[in-house]
C-alpha positions in Angstrom: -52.2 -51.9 65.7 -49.5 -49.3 65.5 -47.4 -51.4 63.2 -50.6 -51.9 61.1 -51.0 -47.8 60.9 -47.4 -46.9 60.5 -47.3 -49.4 57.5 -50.4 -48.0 55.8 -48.7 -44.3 56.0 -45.8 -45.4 54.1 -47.3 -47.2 51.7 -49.8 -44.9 50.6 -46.0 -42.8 50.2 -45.0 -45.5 47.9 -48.4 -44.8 45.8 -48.4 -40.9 45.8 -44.5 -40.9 44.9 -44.8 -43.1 41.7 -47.8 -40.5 40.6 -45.5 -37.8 41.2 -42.3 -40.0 38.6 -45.4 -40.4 36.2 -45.9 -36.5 36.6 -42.1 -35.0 36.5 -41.9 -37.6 33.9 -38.7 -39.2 35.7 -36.6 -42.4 34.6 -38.9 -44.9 36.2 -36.0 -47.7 36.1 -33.5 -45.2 37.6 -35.8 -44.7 40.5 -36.5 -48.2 41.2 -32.6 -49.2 41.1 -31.8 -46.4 43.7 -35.2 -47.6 45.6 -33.4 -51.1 45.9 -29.7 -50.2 46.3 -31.2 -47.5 49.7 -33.3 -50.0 50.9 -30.7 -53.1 51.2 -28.2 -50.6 52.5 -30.7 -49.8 54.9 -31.3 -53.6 55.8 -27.3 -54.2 56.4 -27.1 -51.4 58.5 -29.8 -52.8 60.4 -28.8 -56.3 60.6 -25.6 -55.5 62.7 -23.6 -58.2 60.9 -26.0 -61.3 60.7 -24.7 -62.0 57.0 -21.5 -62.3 58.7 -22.4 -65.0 61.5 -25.0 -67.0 59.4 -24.6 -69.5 56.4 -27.6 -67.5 54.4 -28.4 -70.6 52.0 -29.4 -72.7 55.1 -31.5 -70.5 56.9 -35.2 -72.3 56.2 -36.7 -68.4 54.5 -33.9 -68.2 52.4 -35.5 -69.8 49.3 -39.1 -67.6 50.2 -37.2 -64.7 50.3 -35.3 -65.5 46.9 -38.9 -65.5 45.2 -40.0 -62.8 46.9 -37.4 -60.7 45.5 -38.4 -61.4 42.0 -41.7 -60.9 42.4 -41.2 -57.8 44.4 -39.2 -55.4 41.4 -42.1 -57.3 39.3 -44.4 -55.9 41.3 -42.8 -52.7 41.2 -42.2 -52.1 37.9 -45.8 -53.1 36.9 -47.1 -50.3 39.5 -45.3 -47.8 37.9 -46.5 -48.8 34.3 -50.0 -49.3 35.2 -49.6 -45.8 36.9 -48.8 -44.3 33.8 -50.8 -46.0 31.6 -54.1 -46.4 33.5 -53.5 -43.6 36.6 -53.4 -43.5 40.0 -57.0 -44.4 41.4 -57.0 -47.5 39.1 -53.5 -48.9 39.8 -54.0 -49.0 43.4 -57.6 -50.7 43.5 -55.7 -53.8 41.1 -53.1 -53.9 43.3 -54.9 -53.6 46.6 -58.1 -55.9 45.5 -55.7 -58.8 44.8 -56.2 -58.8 48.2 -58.0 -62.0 47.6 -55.6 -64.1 46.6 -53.6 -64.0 49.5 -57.2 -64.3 52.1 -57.8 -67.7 49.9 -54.6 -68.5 50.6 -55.3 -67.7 54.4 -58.1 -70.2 54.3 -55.9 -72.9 52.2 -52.6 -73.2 53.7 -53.2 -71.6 57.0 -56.8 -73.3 58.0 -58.0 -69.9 58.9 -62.1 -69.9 59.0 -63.6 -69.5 55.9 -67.3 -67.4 57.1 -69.8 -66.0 55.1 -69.3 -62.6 55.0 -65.8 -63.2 53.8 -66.5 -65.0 51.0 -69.3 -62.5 50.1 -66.5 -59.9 50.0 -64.0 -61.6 48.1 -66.5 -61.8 45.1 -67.4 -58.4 45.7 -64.1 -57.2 45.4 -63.3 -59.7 42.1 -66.0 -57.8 40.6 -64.9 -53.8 42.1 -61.7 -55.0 40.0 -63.2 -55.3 36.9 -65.0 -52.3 36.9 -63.0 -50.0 38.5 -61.1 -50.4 35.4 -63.8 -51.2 32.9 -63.8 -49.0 29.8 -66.2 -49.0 26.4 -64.6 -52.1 24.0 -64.6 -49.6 21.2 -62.2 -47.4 22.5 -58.4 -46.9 21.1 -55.5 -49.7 21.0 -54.6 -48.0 23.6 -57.2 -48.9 26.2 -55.1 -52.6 26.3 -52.2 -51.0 28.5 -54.9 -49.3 30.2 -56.0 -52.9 31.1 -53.4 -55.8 30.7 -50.8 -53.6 32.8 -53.5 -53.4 36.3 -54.6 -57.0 35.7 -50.7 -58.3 36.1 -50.4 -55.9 38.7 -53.6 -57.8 40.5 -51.9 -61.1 40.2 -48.4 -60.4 40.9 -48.9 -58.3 44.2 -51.3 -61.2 45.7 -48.6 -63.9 44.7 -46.4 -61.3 46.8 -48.5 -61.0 49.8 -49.0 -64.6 49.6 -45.2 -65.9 49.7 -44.8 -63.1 52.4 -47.9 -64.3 54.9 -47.1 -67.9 54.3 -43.3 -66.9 55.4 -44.1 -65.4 58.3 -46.0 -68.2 59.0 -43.9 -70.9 58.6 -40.0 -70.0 58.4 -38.9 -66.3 58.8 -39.2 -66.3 62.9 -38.0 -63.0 64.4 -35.3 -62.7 61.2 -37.4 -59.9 59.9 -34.7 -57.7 59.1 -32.3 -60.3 56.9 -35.8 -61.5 55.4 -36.2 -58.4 54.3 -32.7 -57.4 53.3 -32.3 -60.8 50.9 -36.0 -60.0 49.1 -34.1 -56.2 48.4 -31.0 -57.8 47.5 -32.5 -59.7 45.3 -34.7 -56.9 43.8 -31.0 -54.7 43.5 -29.1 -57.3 41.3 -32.4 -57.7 38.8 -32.3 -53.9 38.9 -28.5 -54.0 37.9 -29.0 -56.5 35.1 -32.0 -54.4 34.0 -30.1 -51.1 34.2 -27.3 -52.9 32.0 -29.1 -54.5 29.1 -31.9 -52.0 28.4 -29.6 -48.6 28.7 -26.0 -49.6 29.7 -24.3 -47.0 33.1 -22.9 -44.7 30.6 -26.6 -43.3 29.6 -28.8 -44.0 33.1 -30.2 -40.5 33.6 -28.4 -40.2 37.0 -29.9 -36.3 37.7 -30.9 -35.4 41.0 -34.5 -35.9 41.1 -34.5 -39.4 40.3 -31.7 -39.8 43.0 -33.2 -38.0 45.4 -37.0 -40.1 44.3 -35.2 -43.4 44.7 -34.1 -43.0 47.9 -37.2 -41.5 49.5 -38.8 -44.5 47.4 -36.7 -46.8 49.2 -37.0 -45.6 52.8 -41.0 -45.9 52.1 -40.8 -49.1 50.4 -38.3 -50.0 53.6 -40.2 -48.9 56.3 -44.0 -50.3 55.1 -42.7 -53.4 54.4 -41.0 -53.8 57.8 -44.1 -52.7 60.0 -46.5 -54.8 57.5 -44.7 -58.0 58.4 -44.6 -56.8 62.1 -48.1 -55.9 61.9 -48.7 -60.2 60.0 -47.6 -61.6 63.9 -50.8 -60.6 65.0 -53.7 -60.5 62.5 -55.0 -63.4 59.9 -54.0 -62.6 56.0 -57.6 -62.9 55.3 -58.4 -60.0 58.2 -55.0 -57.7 57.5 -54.9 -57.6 54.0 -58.4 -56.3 53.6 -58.0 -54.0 56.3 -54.8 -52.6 54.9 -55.7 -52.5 51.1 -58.7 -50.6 52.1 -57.2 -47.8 53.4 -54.8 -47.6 50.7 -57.7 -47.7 48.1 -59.8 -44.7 49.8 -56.3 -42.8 50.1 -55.2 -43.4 47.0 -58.2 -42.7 44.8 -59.0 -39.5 46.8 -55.5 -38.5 45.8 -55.9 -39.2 42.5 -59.0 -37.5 41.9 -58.5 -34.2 44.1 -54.7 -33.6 43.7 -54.1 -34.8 40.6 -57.0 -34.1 38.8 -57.4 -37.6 37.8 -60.7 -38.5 35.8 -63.0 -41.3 36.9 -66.2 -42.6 35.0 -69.4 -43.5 36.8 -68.8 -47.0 36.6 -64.9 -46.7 37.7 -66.6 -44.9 40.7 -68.8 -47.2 41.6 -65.8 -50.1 41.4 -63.9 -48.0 43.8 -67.1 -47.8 46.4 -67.6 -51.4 46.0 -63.7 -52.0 46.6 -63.6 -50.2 49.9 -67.2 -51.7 50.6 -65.5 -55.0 49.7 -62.2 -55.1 51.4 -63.8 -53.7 54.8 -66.6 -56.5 54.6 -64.1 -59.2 54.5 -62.2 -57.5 57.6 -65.1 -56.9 59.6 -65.9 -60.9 60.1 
């Protein structure tokens, strides 16, 4: 279980830090590029020269960790939108209650035992989703972002934590440092094209806080995604993601509210107490 803790420390990091871009107002693409670019030096340090001994388009996670790539900086970038646009509480309960895509996936592709209490808990987190987020259909155009950018997040971090269990599963082995080091790699060159066509090198806001954020981004994003798939060895999707997205929930709303003053109606409470309610439900069978 040590793996499982250390990854929920560095995750709940990753959700703090892109509160505290939103806050210092920081070049959000900036920071994500330099995430990237620390991470996959971080993963060839690591690897002690397995790119060099290894014909990388043969190994059998090679095309997993291609798609995991892209829908990692997706994933990313959406997290730092909906953090911006919708705040911190609410960004991490649609990211962490996609939790149950990847726990049907546990039960579809994996055969893992589909009881009572977990099914219970899946539609009770579906419906902590929507109303952790839920807001009066009169309010202003901009209530959309406030809704379309957490509901992409949702589906695009459980297609994530889907490719990455299923992985695990069925192809990566002990190669969890390469894995992880391709999915970054790919993540870098996306950031690269991005960083090209939308603002071009001569005007990236290269200052020192978004340096020094994209690095300790990347060491976080490094780190929790190394233990997490560490942690996958020994527990079922449909028990570890739960667990995990939890913790991250009750951290990350607590955050929000207390440190950063961050405003929650009755009914987005209630979604967050049905979320953790949820997610633990599904864990606890």
């Amino acid at each position: 279980m040590i793996n499982f803790f250390i990854a929920l420390f560095f995750s709940s990091l990753i959700v703090i830090t892109f509160k505290i871009i939103d806050r210092y107002k920081l070049h959000l693409l900036t920071v994500v590029f330099v995430n990237y670019l620390t991470a996959v030096i971080i993963g060839f340090s690591a690897t002690h020269g397995f790119f060099l001994d290894n014909q990388l388009f043969g190994l059998p996670w090679f095309p997993y960790a291609l798609a995991g790539g892209v829908l990692f900086i997706i994933t990313f970038l959406l997290m730092g939108l909906s953090t911006r646009h919708a705040g911190l509480a609410i960004t991490s309960v649609a990211g962490k209650m996609s939790v149950v895509i990847p726990v049907i996936m546990g039960f579809w592709l994996l055969a893992e035992k589909a009881q009572g209490f977990k099914l219970f808990g899946i539609a009770l987190a579906l419906l902590a989703f929507y109303l952790t987020f839920a807001s009066r259909s009169q309010e202003s155009k901009k209530s959309l972002s406030r809704k379309i950018f957490p509901v992409l997040l949702f589906f695009s971090t459980g297609m994530g934590d889907s490719l990455i269990k299923y992985a695990q599963v069925n192809a990566i082995g002990n190669d969890f440092l390469p894995f992880l080091t391709v999915i970054f790699g790919v993540c870098l060159i996306a950031g690269i094209f991005m960083v090209t066509v939308q603002q071009g090198w001569q005007q990236t806001h290269w200052t020192s806080a978004n340096m020094f954020m994209g690095i300790a981004l990347g060491i976080f994003n490094w780190l929790s995604t190394i233990f997490l798939l560490k942690a996958m060895q020994i527990m079922e999707a449909s028990v570890i993601f739960p667990a995990f997205n939890a913790s991250i929930v009750a951290i990350a709303s607590l955050t929000g509210v207390f440190i950063f003053k961050e405003k929650l109606k009755t009914i987005n409470w209630i979604g967050v107490t049905l979320a953790i309610l949820a997610t633990l439900l599904v864990a606890s069978t």
